[in-house]
N, C-alpha and C positions, 0 to 999 in steps of 0.2 A: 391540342391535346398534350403535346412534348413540353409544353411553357407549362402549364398547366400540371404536370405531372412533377416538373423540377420545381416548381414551387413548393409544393407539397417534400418533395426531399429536402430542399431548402430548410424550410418549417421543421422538417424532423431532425435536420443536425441542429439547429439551432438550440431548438427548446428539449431536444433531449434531456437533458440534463433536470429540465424541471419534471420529468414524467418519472425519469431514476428518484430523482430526490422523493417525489409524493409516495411513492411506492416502496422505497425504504423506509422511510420516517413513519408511516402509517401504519405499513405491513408490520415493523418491528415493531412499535410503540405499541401495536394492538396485542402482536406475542407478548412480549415482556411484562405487560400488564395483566392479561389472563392467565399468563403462566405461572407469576409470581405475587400478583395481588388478589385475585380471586380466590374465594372459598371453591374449592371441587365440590361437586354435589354430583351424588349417584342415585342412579332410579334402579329401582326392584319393581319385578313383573309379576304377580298370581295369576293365574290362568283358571277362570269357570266354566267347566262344558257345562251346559245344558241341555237337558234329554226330556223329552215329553214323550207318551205312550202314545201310538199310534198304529195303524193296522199296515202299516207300512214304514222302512227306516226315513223313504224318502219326506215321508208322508211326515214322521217324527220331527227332522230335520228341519223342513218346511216350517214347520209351526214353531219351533224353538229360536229361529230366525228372526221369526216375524216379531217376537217379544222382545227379542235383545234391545228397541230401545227405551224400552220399560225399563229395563234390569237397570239397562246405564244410568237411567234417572235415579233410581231408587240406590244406588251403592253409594252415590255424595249426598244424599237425605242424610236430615242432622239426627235422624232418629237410629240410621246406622253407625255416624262416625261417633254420635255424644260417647258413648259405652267406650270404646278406642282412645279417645283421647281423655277420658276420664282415669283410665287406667297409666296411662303415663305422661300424665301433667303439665296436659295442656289444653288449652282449648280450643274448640270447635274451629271456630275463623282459627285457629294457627295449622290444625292438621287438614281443614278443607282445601287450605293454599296447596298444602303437599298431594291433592290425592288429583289423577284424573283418570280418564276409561276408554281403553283402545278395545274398538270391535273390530273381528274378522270378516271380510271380505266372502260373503256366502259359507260361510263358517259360526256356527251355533258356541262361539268362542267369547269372553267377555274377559278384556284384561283390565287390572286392577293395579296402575302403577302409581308408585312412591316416589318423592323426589327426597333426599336427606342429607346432610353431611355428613353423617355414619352410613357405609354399609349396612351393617349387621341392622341399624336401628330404622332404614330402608325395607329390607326387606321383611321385617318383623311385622312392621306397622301395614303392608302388606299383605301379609297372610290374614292377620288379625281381620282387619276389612273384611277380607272375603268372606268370613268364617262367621264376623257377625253381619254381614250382607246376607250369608244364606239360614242364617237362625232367624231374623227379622222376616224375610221369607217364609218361612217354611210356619211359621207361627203367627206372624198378623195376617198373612195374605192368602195363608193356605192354598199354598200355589203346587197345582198337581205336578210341576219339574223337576227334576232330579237335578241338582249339582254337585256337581264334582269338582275338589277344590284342586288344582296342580302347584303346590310346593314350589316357590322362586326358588333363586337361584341368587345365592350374594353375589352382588356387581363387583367386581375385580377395578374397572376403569370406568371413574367418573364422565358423566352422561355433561356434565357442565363444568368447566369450560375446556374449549378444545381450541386449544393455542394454536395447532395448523391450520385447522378451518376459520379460525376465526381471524389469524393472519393473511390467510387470501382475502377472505374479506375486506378486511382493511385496507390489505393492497390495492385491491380493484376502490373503494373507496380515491383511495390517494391517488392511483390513476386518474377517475372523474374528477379529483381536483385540481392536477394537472392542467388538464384537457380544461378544465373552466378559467383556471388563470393562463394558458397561452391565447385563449379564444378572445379574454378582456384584455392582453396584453396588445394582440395585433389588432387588434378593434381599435386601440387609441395609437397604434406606432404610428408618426408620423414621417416613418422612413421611405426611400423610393422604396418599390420592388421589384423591377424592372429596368435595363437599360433604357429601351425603348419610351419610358415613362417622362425621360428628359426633355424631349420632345413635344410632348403633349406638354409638359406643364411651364415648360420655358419657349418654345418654338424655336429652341437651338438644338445643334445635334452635340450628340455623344462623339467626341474628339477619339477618345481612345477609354478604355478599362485596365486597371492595373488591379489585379487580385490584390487580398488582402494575406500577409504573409506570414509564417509562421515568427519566432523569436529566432530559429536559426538562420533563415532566411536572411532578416533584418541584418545578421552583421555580416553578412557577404557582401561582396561590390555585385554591382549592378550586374554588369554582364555574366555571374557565376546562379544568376537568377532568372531563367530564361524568358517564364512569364513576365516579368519586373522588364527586361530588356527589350523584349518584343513590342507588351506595352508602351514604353517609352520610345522605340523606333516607329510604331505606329502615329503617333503623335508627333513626332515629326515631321514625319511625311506628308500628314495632312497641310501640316505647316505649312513646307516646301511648296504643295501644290494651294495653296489659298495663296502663298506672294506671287507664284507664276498669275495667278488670274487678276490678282488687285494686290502692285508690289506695299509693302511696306517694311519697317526697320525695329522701328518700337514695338517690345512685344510686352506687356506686364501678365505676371502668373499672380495670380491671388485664390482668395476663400471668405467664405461668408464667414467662419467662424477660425479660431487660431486650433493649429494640431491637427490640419484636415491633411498633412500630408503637400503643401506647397511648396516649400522651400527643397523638398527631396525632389520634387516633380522637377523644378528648375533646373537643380543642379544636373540634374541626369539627363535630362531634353537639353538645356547647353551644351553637355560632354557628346551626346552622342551627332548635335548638330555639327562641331566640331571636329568631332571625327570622318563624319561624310566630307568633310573638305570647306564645310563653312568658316565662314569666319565671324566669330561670338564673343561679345563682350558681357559678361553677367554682373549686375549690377545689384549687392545689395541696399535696398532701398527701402530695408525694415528701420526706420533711424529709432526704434523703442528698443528693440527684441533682434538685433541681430545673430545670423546663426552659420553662414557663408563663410567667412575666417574662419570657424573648426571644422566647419565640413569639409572643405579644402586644404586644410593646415595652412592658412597663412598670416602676416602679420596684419593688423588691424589699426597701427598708430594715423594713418591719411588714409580718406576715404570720401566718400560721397560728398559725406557732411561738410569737407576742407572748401568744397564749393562755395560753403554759404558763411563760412566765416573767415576765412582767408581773401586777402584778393585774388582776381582773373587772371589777370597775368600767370600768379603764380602757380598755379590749381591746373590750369588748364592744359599744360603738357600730362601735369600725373592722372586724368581722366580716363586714360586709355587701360587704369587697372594696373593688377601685377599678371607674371606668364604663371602658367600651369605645365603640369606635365605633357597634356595636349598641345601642342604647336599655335595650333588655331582658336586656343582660348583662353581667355583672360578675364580676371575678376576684378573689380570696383569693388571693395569692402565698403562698410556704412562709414567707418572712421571714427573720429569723436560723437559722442550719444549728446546731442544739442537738448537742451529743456525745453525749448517751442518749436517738434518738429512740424506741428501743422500750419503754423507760421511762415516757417522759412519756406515750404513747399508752395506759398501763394505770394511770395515776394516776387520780384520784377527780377531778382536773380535768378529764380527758379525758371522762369521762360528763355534767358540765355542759355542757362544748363541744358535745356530738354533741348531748346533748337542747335544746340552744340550735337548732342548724341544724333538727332535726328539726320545734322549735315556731315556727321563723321562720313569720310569715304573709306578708312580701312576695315572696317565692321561691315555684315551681312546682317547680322542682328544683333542688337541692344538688347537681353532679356533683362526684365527689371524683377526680383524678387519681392514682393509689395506686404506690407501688414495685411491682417484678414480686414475685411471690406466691413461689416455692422457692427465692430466693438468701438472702434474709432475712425478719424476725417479721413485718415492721412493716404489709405487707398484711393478713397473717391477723390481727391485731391490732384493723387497722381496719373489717374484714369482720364483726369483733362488731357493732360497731355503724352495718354498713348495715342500709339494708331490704332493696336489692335490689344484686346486683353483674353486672355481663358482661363477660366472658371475651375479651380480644384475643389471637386465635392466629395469627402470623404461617403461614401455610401451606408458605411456599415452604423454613423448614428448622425449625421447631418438630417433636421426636421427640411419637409417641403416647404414650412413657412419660411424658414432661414433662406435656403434657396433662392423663392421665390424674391424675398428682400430685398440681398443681393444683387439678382437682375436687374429688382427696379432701381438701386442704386447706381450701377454701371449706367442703365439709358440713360439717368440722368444727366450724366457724364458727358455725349458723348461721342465716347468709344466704342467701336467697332468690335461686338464680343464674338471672338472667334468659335467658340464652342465649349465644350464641358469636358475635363478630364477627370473620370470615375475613378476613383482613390481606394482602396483597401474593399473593393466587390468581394461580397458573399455568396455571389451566385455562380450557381454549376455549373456555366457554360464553360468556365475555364479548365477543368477536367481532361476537354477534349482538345483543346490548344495544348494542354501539360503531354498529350498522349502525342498528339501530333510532333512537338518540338524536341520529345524527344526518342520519337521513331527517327526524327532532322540529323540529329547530333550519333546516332550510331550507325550512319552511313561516312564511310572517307571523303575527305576535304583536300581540295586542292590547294594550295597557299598563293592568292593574287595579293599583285601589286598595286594598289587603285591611283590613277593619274592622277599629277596636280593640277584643278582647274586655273584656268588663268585668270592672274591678278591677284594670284596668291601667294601671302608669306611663303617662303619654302619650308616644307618639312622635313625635317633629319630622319626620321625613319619611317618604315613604310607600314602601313597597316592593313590585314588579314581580313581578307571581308567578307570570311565565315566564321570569325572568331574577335572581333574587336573589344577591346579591350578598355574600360573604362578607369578612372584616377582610383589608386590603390584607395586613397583616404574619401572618395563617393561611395558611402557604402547606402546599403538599402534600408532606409530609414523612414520607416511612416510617421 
């Protein structure tokens, strides 16, 4: 019922916007047109009692009732309006359209309204009716009732069109069309809707969920982003505990499609594995599109690339990357942007390289920052030679076909897929993490020192492990 219910809120921030729009656009478009393009047309009312002699009022009543829908017949008979419309110059079919006949409700009453662009020429046409309704009466039909003709009244405010009524109309209109295009919209999305849906349609698990952020968000460092931080410590941790159970080294982060949000995921899972006291070598290994040298601010002239076109000898000290402001982590930039990176990645250098990173002993993990997986080789390439790879799926418009792709491109690899990290989620469960983290943060903090594990570089300063601190230039970048 709770999943169920947030769906439905989900659906309504989403498509908001399209139910505002149908209901403005409609509702207005229907004023503005009524208001300003329409003829106003006003009805005038005459009013016929009818009285019959009887030995009683009730008894009169009775029977003047029973007749009214004679009368009604006989006041649009052409034999009454020809006279009328002969008089001012028109014809029959033109003043038939204008006349029709409201009776009273147990009421010996018979109205006679006009519809007209003129008042005065409303109500005229009106009276006239009545008048020669009861003269055609009272001479061809010799009808023993009395009528009495009651005198309109000039319409002051046209009966057609009514620009506020007919603006709700419209609204509620634009509403239902709304509500018909988000119905055909989510009918074809082929987005998840659901964490949980990972599972079913991968039989891997959801690693972690990182909200999807505002634009002020975006240019904060990570950790002045609680959700952003959390998520990314979560994923970690998972980390941490899948090498306690089946160790490995090699980590590659990729995506089915480019823009899902991989390369920020990396950087930020490196900096924060680094700050628990790991030791992290981040390796960009987009050799198309790299993005690691600006995200980091650093230089880019030797890199990954220097591998495959330099010799071993010389290459192979600078592997270990430049330092960072973290202690315990260090970047491989791509380096020079080669013209056959899918090439070099299946050369017999390329298996030294990787069993180089794999037999490093100063590193805890090698992340490897990878191209998206279905636009070109060079992921599935370098998926031979992970250990382990996880899955960046932008939630907010990544198809379940892409996805599904993707998977099948990793098995074919392979690689060991460690799970799926949820990228820019639209969904409300994070609400209650935002409520949570920061009921966290308005209670006092103590200031600890966190030990250095053994076997580790030293670190110059010490870090706060209720407040850790990520690289000024990692900012929060989907």
């Amino acid at each position: 019922m709770q999943s169920t219910l947030s769906r439905y809120i989900l659906l309504i921030k989403r498509w908001a916007w399209v139910l505002i729009l149908g209901i403005v656009v409609c509702g207005g478009t229907t004023y503005l047109v009524t208001k300003l393009l329409m003829q106003p047309v006003y009805e005038a009312q005459t009013q016929i009692l009818i009285t019959l002699a009887g030995s009683s009022q009730n008894d009169s009543t009775t029977a003047a009732i029973a007749q009214q829908p004679t009368y009604n017949q006989l006041i649009t008979n052409p034999n009454v309006l020809a006279p009328v419309a002969a008089r001012h110059g028109m014809t029959q079919a033109q003043l038939s359209a204008m006349v029709k006949t409201a009776s009273g409700t147990n009421t010996p009453i018979i109205g006679v309204l006009v519809d007209n662009s003129d008042p005065q020429v409303a109500a005229q046409l009106s009276h006239e009716i009545a008048q020669s309704f009861t003269n055609y009466a009272n001479t061809n039909l010799g009808s023993q009732a009395n009528f009495n003709i009651i005198d309109p009244v000039v319409p002051k405010t046209p009966a057609q069109p009514r620009p506020t009524q007919d603006a709700l109309i419209g609204a509620m209109i634009g509403l239902g069309l709304g509500l018909a295009i988000i119905i055909i919209f989510e009918w074809i999305d082929d987005r998840l809707t659901a964490p949980e849906e990972v599972n079913k349609l991968l039989g891997i698990d959801a690693l972690t969920i990182i909200p999807e952020l505002s634009r002020k968000q975006r240019s904060k460092n990570a950790e002045d982003t609680p959700e952003l931080a959390e998520g990314c410590r979560i994923l970690c941790a998972n980390l941490s505990m899948a090498q306690m159970i089946r160790p490995f080294k090699l980590v590659m982060i990729t995506s089915a499609l480019a823009g899902e949000g991989k390369s920020t995921i990396a950087a930020n899972m490196a900096s924060f594995l680094a700050m628990s006291g790991k030791r992290v070598l981040l390796v960009d290994a987009d050799l198309r599109h790299p993005v690691l040298d600006q995200h980091f601010q650093v230089k880019n002239q030797k890199g990954l690339s220097n591998a495959f076109l330099e010799m071993w000898s010389q290459v192979e000290g600078e592997l270990d990357g430049q330092p960072t402001e973290i202690p315990t982590l260090r970047i491989l930039t791509a380096g020079v942007l080669p013209s056959n990176p899918s090439e070099l990645l299946q050369s017999q250098l390329a298996s030294q390289l990787f069993n180089h990173f794999r037999n490093i002993s100063r590193f805890d993990y090698v992340i490897f920052d990878s191209p998206p997986l279905l636009p070109i080789a060079d992921a599935q390439i370098l998926a031979a030679y992970m250990q382990v790879t996880i899955l960046v799926v932008d939630a907010s418009k990544t198809a379940r076909k892409a996805i599904i792709r993707a998977k099948q491109a990793l098995n074919r690899t392979g690689t060991r897929i460690l799970g799926v990290a949820l990228n820019k989620s639209h969904w409300p469960e994070f609400g209650e993490v935002h409520d949570y983290l920061n009921n966290i943060q308005t209670r006092p903090r103590a200031d600890l020192t966190m030990g250095i594990p053994p076997n580790t570089p030293s670190i110059n300063h010490s870090i706060d492990a209720t407040n850790t601190a990520i690289l000024p230039s990692t900012k929060a970048k989907h």
